[in-house]
Backbone as JSON, one array per atom type, in Angstrom:
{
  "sequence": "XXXXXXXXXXXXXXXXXXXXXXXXXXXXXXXXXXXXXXXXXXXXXXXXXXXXXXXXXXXXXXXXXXXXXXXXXXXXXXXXXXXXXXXXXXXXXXXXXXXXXXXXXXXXXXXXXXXXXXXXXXXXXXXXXXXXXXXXXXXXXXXXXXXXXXXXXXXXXXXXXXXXXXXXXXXXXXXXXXXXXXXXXXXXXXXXXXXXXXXXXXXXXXXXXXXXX",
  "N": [[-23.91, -6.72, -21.16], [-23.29, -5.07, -18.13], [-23.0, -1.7, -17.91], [-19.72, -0.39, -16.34], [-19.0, 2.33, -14.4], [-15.99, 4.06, -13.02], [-15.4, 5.79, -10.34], [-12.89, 8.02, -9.7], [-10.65, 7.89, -7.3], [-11.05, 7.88, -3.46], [-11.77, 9.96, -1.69], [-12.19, 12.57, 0.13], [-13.52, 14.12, -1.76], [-13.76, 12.05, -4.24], [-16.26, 10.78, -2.59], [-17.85, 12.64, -2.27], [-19.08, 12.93, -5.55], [-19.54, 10.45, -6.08], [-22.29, 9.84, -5.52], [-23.27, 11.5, -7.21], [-23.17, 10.51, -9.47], [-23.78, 8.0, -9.55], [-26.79, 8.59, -9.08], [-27.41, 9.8, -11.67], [-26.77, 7.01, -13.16], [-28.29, 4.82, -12.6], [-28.5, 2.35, -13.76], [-26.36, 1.84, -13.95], [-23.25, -0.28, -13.02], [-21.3, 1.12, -10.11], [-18.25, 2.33, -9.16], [-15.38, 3.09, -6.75], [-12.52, 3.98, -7.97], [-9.05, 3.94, -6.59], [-5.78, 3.29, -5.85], [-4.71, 3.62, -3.21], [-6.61, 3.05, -1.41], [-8.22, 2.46, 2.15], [-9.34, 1.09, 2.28], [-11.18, -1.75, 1.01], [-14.08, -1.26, 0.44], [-16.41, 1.41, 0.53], [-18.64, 3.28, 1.88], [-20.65, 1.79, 1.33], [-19.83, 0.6, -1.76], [-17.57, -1.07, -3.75], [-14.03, -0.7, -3.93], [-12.1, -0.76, -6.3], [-8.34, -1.21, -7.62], [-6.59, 0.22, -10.17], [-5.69, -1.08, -12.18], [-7.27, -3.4, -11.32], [-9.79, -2.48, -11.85], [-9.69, -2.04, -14.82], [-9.59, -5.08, -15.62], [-11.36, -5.59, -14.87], [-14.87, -7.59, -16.01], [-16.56, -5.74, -18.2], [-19.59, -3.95, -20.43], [-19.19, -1.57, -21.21], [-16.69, 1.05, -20.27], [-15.95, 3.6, -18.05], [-14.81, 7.01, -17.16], [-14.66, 8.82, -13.97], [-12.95, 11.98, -12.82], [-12.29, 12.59, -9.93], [-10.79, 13.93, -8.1], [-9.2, 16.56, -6.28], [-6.78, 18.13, -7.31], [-5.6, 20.01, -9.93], [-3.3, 19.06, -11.52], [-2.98, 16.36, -10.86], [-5.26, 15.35, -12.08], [-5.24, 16.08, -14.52], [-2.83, 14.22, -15.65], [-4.19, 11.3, -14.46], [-6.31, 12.04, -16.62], [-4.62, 11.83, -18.81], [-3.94, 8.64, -18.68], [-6.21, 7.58, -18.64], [-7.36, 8.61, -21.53], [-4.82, 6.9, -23.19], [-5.25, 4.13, -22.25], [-8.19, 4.43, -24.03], [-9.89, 4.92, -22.65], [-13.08, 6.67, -22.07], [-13.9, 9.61, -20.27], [-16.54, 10.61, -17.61], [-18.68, 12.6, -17.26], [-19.86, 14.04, -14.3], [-22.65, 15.51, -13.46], [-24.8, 17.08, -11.41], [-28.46, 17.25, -10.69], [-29.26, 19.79, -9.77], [-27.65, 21.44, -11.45], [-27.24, 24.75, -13.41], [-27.65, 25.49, -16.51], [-27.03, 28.42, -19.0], [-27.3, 29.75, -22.28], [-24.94, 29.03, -24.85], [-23.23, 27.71, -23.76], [-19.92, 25.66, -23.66], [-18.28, 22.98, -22.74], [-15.61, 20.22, -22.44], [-15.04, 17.46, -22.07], [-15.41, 15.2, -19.17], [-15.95, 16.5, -16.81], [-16.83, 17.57, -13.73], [-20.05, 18.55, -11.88], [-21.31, 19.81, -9.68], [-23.94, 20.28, -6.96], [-25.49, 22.69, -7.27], [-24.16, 24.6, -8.98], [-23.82, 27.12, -11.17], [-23.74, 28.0, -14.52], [-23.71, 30.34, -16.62], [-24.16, 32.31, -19.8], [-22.59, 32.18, -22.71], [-19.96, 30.9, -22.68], [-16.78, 29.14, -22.41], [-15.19, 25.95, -21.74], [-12.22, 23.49, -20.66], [-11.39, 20.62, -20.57], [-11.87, 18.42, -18.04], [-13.29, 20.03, -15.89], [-13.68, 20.85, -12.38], [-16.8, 21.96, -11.03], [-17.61, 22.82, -7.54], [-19.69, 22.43, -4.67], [-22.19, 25.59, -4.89], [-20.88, 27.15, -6.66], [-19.95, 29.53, -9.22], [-19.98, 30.08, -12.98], [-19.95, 33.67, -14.78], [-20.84, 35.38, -17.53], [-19.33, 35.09, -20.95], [-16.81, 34.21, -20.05], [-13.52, 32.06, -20.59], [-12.15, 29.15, -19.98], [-9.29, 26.74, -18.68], [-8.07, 23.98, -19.2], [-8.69, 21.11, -16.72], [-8.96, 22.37, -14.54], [-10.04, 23.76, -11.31], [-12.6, 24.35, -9.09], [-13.22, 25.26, -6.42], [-15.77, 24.81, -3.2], [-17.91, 27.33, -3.21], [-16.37, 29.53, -5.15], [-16.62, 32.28, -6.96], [-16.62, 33.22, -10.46], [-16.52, 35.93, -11.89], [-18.03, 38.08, -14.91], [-16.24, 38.1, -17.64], [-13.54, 36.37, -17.56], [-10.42, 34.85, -18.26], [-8.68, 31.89, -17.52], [-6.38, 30.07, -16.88], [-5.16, 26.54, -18.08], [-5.25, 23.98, -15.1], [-5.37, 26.05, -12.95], [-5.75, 26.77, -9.37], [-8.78, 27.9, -8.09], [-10.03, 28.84, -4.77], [-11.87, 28.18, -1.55], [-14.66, 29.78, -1.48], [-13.32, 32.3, -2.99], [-13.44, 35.14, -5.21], [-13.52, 36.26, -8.14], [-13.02, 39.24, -9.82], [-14.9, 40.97, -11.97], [-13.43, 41.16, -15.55], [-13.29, 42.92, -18.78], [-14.57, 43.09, -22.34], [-13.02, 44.18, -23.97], [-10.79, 43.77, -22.19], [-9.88, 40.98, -20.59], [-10.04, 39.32, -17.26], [-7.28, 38.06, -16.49], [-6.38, 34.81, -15.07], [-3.2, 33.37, -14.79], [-2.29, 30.05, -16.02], [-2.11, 27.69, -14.11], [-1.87, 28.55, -11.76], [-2.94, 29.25, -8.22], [-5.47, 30.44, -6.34], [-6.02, 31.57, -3.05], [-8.38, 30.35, -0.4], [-10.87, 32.35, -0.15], [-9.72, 34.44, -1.12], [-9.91, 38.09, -3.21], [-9.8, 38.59, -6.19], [-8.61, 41.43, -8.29], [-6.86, 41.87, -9.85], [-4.65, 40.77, -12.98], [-3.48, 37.16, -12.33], [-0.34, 36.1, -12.52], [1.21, 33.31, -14.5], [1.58, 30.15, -12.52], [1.24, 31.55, -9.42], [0.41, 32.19, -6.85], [-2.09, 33.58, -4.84], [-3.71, 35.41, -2.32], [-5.83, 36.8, 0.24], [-7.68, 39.96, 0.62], [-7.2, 43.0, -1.5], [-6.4, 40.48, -3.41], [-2.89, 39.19, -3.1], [0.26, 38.46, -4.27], [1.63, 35.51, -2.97], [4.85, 35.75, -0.77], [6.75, 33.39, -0.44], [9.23, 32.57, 1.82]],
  "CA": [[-23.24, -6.6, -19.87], [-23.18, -3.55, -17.09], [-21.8, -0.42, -18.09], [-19.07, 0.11, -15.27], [-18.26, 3.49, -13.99], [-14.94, 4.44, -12.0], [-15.11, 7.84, -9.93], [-11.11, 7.9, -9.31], [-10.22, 8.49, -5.79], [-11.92, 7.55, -2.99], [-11.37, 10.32, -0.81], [-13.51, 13.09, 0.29], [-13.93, 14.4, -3.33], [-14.44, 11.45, -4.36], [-17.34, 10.36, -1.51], [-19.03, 13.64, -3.01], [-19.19, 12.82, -6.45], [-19.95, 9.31, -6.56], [-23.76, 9.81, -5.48], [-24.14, 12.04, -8.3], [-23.04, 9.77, -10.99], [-24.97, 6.79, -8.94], [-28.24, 9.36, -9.56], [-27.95, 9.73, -12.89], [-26.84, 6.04, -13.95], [-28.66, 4.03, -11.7], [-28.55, 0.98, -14.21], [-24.54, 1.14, -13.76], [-22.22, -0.48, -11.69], [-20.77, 2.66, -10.15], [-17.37, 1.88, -8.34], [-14.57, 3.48, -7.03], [-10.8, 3.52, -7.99], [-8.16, 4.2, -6.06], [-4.9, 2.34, -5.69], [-4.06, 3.45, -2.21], [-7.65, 3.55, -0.4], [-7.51, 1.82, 3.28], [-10.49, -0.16, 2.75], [-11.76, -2.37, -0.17], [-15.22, -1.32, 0.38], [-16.48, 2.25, 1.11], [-19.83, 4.14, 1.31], [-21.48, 0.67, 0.14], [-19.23, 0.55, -3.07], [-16.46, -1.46, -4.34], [-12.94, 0.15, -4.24], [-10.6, -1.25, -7.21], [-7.55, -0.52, -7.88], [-6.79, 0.7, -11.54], [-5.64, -2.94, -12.3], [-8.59, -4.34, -11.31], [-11.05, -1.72, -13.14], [-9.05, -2.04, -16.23], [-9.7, -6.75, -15.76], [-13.38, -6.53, -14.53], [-15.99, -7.85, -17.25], [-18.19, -4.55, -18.26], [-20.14, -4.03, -21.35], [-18.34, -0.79, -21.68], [-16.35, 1.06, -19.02], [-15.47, 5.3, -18.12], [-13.9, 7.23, -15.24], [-15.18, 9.91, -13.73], [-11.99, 12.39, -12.47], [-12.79, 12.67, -8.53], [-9.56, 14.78, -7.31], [-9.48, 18.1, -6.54], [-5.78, 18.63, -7.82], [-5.61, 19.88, -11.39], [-2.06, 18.39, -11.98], [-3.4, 14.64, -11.01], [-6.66, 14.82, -12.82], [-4.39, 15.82, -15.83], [-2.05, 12.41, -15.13], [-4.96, 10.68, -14.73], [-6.68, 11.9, -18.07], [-3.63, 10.86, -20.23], [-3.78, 7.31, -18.57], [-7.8, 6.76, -19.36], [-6.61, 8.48, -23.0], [-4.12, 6.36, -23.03], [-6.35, 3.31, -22.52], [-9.17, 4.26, -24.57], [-11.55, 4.8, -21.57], [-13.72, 7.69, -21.74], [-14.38, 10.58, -18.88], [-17.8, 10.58, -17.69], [-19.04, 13.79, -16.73], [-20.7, 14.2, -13.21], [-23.65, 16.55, -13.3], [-25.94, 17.19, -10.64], [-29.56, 17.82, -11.81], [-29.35, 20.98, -9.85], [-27.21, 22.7, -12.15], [-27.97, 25.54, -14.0], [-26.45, 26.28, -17.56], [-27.71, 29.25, -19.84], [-26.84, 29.44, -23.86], [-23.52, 28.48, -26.02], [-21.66, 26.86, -23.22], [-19.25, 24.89, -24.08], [-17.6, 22.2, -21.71], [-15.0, 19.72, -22.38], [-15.1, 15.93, -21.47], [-14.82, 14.9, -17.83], [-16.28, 17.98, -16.04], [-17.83, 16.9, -12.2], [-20.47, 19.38, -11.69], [-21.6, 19.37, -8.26], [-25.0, 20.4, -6.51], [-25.67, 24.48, -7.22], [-23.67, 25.08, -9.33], [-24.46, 27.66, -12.11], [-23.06, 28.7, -15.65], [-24.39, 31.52, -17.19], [-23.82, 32.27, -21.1], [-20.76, 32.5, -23.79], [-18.35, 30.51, -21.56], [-15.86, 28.07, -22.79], [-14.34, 25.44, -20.48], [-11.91, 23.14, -21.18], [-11.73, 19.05, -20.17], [-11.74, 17.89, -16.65], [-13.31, 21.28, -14.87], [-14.3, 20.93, -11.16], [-17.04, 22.97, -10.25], [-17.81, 21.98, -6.53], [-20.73, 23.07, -4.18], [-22.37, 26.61, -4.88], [-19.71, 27.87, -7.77], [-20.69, 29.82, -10.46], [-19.17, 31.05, -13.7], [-20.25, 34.45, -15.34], [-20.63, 35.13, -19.26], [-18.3, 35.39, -21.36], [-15.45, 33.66, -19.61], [-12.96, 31.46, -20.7], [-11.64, 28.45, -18.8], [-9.05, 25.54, -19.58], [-8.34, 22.36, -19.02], [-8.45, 20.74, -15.58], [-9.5, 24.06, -13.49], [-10.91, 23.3, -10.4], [-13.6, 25.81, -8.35], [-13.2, 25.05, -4.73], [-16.87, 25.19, -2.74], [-18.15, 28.79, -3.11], [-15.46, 30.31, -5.81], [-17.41, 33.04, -7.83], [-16.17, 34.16, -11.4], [-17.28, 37.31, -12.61], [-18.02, 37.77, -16.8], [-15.05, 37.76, -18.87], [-12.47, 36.29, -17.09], [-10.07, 33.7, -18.49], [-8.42, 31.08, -16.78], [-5.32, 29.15, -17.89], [-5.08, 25.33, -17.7], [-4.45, 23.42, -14.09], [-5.36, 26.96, -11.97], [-6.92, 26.13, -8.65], [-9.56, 28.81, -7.12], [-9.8, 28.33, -3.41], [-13.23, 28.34, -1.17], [-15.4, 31.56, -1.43], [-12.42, 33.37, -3.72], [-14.29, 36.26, -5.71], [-12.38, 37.12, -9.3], [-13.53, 40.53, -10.25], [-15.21, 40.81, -13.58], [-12.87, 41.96, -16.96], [-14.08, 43.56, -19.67], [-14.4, 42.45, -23.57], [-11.58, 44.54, -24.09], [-9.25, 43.2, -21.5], [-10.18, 40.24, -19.86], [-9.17, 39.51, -16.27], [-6.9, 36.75, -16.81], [-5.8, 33.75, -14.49], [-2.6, 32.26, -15.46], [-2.06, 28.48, -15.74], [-1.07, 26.67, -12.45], [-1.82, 29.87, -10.88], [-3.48, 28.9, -7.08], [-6.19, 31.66, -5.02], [-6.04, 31.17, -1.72], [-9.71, 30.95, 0.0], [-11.62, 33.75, 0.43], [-9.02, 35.62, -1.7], [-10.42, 38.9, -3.97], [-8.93, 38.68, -7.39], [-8.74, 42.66, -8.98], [-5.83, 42.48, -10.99], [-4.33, 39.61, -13.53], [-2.17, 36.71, -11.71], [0.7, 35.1, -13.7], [0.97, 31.82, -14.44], [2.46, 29.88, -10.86], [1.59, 32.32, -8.71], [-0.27, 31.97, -5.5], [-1.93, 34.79, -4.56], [-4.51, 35.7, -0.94], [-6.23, 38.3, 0.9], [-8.54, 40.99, -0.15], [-7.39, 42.24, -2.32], [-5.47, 39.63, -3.31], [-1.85, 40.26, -3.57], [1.0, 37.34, -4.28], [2.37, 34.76, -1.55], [5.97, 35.39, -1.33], [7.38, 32.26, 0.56], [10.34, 33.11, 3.06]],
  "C": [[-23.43, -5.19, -19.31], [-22.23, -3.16, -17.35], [-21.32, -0.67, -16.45], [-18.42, 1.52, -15.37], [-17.21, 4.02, -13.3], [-15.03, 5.72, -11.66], [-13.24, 6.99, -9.54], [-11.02, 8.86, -8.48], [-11.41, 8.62, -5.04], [-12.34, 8.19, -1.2], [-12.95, 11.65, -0.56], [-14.19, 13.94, -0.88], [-14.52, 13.74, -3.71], [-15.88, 11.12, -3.72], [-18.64, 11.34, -2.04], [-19.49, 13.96, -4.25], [-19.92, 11.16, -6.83], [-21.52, 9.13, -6.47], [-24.28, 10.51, -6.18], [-24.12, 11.47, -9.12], [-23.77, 8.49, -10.31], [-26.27, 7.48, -9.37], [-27.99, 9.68, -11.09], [-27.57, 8.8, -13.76], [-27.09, 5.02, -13.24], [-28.87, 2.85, -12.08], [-27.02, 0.8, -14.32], [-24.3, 0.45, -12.63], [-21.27, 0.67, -11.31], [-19.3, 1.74, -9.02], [-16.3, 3.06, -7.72], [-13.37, 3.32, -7.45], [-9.52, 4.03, -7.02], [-7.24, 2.94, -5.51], [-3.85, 2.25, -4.41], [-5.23, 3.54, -0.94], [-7.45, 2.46, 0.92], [-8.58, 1.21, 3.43], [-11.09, -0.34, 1.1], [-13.22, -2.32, -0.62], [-15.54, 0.02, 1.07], [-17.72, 3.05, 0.51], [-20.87, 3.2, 0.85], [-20.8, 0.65, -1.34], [-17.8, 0.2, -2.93], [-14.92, -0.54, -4.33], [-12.29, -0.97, -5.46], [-9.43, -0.61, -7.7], [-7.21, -0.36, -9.43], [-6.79, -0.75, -12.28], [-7.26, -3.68, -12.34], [-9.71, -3.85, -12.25], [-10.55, -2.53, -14.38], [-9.37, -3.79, -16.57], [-10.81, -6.74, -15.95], [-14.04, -6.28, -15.91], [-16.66, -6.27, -17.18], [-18.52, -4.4, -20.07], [-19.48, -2.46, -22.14], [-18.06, 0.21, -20.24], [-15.93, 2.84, -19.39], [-15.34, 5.53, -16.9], [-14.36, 8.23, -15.62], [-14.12, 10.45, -12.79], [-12.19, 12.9, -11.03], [-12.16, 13.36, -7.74], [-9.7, 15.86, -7.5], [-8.3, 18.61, -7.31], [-5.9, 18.87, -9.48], [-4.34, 18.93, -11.96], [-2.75, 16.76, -12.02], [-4.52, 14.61, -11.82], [-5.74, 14.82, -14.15], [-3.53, 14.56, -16.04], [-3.29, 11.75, -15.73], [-5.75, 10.48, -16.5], [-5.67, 10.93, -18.89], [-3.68, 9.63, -20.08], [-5.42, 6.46, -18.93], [-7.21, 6.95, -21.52], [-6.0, 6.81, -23.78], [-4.44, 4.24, -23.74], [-7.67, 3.56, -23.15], [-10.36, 4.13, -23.79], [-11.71, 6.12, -21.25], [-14.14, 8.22, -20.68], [-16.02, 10.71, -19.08], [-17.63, 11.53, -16.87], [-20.23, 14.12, -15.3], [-21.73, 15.06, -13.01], [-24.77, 16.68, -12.12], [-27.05, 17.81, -11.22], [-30.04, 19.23, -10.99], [-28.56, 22.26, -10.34], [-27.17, 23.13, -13.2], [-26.87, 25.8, -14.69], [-27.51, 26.66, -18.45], [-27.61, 28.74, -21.52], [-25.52, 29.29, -24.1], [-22.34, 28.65, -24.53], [-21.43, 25.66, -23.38], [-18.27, 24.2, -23.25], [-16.65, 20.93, -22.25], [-15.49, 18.72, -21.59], [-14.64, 15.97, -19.96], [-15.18, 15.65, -16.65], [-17.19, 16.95, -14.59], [-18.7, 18.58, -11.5], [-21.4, 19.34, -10.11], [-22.7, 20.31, -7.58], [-24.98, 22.56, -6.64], [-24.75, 25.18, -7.86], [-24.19, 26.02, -10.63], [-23.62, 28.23, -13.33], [-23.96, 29.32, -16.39], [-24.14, 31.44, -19.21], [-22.78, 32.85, -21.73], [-19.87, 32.19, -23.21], [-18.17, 29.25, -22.29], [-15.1, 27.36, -21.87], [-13.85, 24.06, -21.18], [-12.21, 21.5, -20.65], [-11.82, 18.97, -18.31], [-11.77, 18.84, -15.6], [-13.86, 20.69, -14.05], [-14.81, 22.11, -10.67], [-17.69, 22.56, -9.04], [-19.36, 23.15, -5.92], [-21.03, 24.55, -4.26], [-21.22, 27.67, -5.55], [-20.23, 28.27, -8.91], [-19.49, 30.22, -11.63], [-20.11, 31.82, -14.33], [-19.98, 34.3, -16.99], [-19.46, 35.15, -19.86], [-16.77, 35.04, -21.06], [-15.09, 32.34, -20.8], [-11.95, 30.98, -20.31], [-10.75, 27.14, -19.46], [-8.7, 24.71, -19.09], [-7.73, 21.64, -17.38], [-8.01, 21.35, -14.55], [-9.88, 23.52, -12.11], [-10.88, 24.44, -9.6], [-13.8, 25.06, -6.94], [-15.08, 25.35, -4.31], [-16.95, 26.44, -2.64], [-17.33, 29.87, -3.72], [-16.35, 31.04, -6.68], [-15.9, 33.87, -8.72], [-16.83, 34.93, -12.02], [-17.21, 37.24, -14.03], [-16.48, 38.35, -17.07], [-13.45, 37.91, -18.44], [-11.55, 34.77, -17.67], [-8.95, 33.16, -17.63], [-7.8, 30.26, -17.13], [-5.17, 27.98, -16.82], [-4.55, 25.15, -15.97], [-4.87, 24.93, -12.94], [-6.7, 26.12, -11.01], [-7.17, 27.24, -7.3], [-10.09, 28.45, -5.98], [-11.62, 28.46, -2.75], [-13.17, 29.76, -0.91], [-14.4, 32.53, -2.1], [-13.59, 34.31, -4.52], [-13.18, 36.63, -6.94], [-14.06, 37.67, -10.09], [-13.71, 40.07, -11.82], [-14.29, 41.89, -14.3], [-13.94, 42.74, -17.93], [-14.02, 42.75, -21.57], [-13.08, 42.98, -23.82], [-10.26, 44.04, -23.93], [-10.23, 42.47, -20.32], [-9.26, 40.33, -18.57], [-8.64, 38.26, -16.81], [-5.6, 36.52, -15.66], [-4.75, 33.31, -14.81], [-2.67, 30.85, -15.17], [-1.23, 28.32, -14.97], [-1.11, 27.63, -11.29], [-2.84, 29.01, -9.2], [-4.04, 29.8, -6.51], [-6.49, 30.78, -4.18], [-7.95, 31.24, -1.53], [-10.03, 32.39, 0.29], [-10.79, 35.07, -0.76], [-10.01, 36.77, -3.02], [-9.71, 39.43, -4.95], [-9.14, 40.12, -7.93], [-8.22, 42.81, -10.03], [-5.71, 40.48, -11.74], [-3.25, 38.68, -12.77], [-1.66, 36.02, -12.82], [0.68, 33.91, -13.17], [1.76, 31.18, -13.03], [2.05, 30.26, -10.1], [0.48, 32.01, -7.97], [-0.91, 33.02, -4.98], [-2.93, 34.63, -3.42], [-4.29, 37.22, -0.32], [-7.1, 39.1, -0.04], [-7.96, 42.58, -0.01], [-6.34, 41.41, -2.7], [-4.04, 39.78, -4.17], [-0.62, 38.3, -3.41], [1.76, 37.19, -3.54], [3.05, 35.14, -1.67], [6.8, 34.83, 0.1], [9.1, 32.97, 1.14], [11.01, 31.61, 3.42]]
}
């Protein structure tokens, strides 16, 4: 039987992921999922809702994590987990990775993107159009790199943080890494110098933390 593939979510994330995993399993059934999309058919491809993936006949079945939010891709993971249905990793064949990196299940790598060497990343990273990471970093689980986020070498990056379009985090040192906290959010464009704590929101160059009013 036909492997079936689910990209999950059928939105404009999704729309830009599903023609990479269509190009590199062009003997799948590639579908999408989403359980609130406003049409049963989109892009030429199937919408089902998780229900339905989870019924239809396939010879063996995986989801590919299609949202930009780190919090929902995490959800999501535990519920493929959960069910015993493996993350399929989106790669575009124009991107560029050096020596001993190390990536985690589920990763959607998207057209220009580039990883350099000695970087660690954890499950379900989004790196989107023209995003790079530098050496020596370390990244964790269900990150996501907005179009045009550049990380400099040896910066780490705690679970769920989400780097905004064209952000810039300054390169650390072996010594003292720059470090991201988890859940942390850069605004676009923002110019990371210093370390943000975990939560924290930060924008502007250089970038200095929201504080809501």
């Amino acid at each position: 039987m036909t492997e079936l593939i689910g990209v999950y979510g059928a939105s404009g994330c999704g729309r830009g992921i599903l023609p990479i995993v269509r190009l590199q399993m062009p003997q799948a059934r590639v579908v999408f999922i989403d359980d609130a999309a406003p049409a049963d058919f989109i892009n030429g491809h199937d919408v089902l809702s998780w229900s339905e993936f989870m019924y239809s006949p396939a010879g063996s079945k995986s989801v590919c994590l299609a949202i930009a939010s780190p919090a929902v891709r995490a959800t999501l993971a535990a519920r493929c987990d959960h069910n015993n249905i493996p993350l399929f990793e989106a790669r575009h064949s124009s991107v560029v990775q050096f020596d001993q990196v190390e990536i985690g299940d589920g990763a959607c790598l998207s057209p220009f993107v580039v990883l350099t060497s000695n970087i660690s990343i954890g499950r379900g990273f989004h790196a989107n159009l023209y995003t790079y990471v530098e050496h020596d970093c370390v990244i964790g689980d269900f990150v996501t790199f907005a179009p045009g986020a550049k990380c400099n070498g040896n910066v780490h990056i705690g679970d769920q943080a989400y780097i905004g379009s064209g952000a810039v985090i300054r390169q650390g040192s072996a010594e003292k890494p720059l470090r991201i906290g988890a859940a942390a959010t850069i605004g676009a464009g923002a110019v990371v110098l210093n370390d943000v704590p975990p939560g924290a929101t930060v924008v502007g160059n250089p970038a200095t933390i929201l504080v809501r009013h």
